[in-house]
C-alpha positions in Angstrom: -21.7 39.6 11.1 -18.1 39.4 10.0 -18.1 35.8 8.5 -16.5 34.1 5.8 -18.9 31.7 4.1 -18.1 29.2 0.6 -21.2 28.5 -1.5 -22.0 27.1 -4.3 -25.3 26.1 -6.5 -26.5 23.0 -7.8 -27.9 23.3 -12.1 -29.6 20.3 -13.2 -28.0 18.4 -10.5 -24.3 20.1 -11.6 -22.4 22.2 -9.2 -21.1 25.4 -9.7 -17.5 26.4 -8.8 -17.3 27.9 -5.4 -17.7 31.4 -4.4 -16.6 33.0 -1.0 -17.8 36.0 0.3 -17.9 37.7 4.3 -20.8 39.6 5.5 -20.3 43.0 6.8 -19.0 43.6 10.3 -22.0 45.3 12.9 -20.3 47.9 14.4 -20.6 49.1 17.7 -19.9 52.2 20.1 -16.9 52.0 21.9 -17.7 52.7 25.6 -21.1 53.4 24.7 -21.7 52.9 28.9 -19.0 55.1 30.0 -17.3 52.9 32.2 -14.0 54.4 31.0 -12.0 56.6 33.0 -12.5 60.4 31.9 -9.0 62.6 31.9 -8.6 66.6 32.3 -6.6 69.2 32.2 -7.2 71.8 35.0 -7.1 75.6 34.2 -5.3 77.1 37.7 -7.4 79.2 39.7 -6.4 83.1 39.7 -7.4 85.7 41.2 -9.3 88.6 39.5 -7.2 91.1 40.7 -9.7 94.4 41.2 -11.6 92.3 43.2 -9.7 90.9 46.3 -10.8 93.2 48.4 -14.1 91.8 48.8 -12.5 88.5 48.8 -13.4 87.6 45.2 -10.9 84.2 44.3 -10.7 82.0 41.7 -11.5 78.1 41.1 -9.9 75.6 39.3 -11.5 74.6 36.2 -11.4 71.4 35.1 -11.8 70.5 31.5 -13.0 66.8 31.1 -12.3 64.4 28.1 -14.0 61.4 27.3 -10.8 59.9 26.0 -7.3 59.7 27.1 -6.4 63.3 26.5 -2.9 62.2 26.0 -3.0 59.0 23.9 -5.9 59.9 21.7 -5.6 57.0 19.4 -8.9 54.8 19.4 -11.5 57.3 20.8 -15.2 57.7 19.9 -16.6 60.6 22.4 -15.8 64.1 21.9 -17.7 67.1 24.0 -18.2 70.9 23.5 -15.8 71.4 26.5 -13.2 72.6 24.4 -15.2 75.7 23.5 -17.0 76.4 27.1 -13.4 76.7 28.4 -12.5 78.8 25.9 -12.4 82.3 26.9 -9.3 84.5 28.4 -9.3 84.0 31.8 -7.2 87.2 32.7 -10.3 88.5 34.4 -9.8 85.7 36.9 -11.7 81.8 37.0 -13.7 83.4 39.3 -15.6 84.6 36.8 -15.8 81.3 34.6 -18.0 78.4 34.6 -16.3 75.8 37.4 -16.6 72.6 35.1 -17.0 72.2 31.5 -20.4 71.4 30.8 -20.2 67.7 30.0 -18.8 64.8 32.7 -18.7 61.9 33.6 -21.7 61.2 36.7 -22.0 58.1 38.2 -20.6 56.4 34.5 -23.0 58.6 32.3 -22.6 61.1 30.4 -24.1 64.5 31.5 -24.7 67.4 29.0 -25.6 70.9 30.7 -26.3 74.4 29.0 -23.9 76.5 30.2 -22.8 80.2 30.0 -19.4 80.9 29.9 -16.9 84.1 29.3 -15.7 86.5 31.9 -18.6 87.4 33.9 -21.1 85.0 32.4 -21.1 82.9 36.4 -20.6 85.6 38.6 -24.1 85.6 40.2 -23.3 88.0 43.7 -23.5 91.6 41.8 -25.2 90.1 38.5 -22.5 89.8 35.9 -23.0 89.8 32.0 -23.6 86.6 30.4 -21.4 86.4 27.3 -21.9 82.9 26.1 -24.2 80.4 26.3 -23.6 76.8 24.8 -25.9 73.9 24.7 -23.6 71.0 26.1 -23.1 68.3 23.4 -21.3 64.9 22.9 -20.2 64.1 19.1 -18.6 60.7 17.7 -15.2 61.9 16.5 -12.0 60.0 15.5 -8.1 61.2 15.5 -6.7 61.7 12.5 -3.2 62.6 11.1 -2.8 64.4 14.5 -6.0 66.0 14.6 -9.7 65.5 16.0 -12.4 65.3 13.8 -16.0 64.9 13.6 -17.5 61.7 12.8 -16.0 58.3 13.2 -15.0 55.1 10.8 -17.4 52.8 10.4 -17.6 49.8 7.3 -21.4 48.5 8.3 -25.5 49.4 8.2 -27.0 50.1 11.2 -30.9 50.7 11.2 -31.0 52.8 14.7 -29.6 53.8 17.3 -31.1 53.2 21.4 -30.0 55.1 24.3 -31.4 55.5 28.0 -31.8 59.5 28.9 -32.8 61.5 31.8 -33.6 65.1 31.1 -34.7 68.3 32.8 -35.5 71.0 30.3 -34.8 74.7 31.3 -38.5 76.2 30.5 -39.7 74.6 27.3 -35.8 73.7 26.1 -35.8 70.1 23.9 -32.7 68.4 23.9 -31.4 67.1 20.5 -30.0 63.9 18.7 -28.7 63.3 15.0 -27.3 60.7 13.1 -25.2 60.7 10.0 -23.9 58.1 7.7 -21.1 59.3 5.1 -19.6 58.2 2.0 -15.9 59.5 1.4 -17.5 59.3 -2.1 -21.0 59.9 -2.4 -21.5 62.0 0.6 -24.6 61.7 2.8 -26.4 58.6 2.8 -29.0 59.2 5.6 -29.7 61.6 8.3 -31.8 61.4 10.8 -32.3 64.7 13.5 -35.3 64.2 16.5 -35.6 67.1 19.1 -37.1 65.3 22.6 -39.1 67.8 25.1 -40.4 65.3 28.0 -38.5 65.7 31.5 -37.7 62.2 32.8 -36.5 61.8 36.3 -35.7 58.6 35.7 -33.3 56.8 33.1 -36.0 56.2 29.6 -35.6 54.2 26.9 -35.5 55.6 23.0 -34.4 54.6 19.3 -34.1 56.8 16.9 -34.7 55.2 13.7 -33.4 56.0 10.3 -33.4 52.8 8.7 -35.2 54.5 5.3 -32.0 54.0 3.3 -32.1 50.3 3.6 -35.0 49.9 1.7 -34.1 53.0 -0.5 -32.5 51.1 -3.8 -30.6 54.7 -4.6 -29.1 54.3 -1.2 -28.7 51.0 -0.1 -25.8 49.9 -2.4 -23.7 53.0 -1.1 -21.1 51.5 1.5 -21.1 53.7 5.0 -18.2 54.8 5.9 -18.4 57.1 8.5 -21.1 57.8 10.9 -21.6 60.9 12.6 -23.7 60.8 16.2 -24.7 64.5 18.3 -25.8 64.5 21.2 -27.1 68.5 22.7 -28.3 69.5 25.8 -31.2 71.6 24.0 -32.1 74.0 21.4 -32.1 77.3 23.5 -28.8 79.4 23.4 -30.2 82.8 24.8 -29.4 84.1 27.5 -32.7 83.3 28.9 -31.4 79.9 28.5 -29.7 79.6 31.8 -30.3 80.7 35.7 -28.2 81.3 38.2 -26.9 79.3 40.8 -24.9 79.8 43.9 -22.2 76.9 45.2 -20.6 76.4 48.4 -18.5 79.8 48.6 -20.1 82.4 50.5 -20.4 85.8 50.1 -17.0 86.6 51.6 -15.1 84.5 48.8 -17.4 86.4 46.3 -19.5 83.3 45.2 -16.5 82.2 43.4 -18.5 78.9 42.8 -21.5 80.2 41.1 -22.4 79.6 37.5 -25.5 80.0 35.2 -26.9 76.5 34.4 -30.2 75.6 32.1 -31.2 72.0 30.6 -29.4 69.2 31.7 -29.5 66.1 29.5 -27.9 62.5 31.0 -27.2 59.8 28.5 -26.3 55.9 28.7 -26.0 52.9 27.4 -25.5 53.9 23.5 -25.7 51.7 21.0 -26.0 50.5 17.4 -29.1 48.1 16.1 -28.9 46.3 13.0 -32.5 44.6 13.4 
């Protein structure tokens, strides 16, 4: 990958003039291990107002990046986080989800379901769920001041391998899809597989979608960009989540509770080229 070679051919024992050329570069996942540090901002905790008499407080919230939330330049991870941390929180954080969805654990990436919106956590006198959002983590790119979908990409990959655990809310199937892009052209391949087995432990799996390289309308289209999902499952009803009680007590109004389904944890992401 990435080399420069000179060639040239021998006809009837004379040689050709020289020609150079450089194969393509294999590109590969930046921090496809998570070892980087995640950042956050932190929404403060406030109270709810109408309901400190029975002791009902806030939490903070933290909202977790997989990139350096203040110098973007050079990431490759984006989450759903942005959108499960959404909602007004004039009705208190009490009454919002306590994390985002998708974190860092023990240098993995963890995807959760997750409901979210005033009253979608508050477990102690039922609370409506609102919202309900499939955790997910998207390759993305920062551009002109902005993040986008999808990231740059100049080579062919033929699949791409991960390790997962996952525990499925009832009969929930987490999902995974892969994109390559032509600024020109438009879609060269895509490839979507929805995965149902509970694994305790960390499993192996390559999604495939090597068809274009043998495809002779495809294969002479240059990638460009690539675009990678990863989500927690399929489900977003509100039979997609239960509920479940933290630390706080009832006298702090189960300020720590939230509504949880599938949970999908994700390493070691890579590129083949074989």
């Amino acid at each position: 990958p990435n080399t420069t070679y000179t060639v040239r051919a021998l006809v009837n024992n004379w040689p050709t003039t020289e020609a150079t050329f450089t194969t393509e570069e294999a590109f590969q996942i930046p921090d496809g291990g998570f070892d980087k540090e995640w950042t956050k901002d932190v929404i403060d905790a406030v109270s709810t107002g109408i309901g400190d008499a029975i002791g009902l407080i806030g939490r903070d919230i933290d909202v977790w990046y997989p990139y350096n939330k203040d110098n973007k330049e050079g990431l490759f991870w984006s989450t759903s986080n942005l959108e499960t941390t959404s909602a007004n929180t004039q009705w208190g954080t009490a009454y919002y989800i306590q994390y985002s969805g998708v974190r860092n654990v023990n240098n993995a990436a963890e995807l959760t379901t997750v409901a979210w919106g005033e009253g979608s956590t508050f477990t102690l006198l039922g609370g409506e769920i609102k919202n309900v959002t499939p955790g997910s983590l998207f390759a993305a790119s920062y551009v002109d001041g902005e993040l986008v979908e999808g990231h740059p990409i100049s080579s062919r990959p033929a699949k791409l391998k991960f390790n997962y655990k996952y525990k499925p809310y009832k009969s929930d199937k987490f999902v995974v899809t892969v994109i390559l892009e032509n600024n020109t052209e438009g879609t060269i391949v895509e490839k979507t597989v929805q995965v149902q087995d509970a694994k305790d432990l960390f499993t192996s799996y390559e999604l495939d979608f090597s068809s274009y390289i043998t495809d002779e309308a495809k294969n002479k289209i240059k990638a460009e960009r690539i675009k990678i999902y990863f989500r927690a499952g399929v489900n977003s009803t509100k039979k997609a989540v239960q509920g479940v009680r933290g630390s706080d007590g009832a006298l702090k109004g189960y300020a720590d509770s939230k509504r949880i389904g599938s949970v999908l944890t994700i390493d070691d992401i890579e590129l083949i080229y074989e």
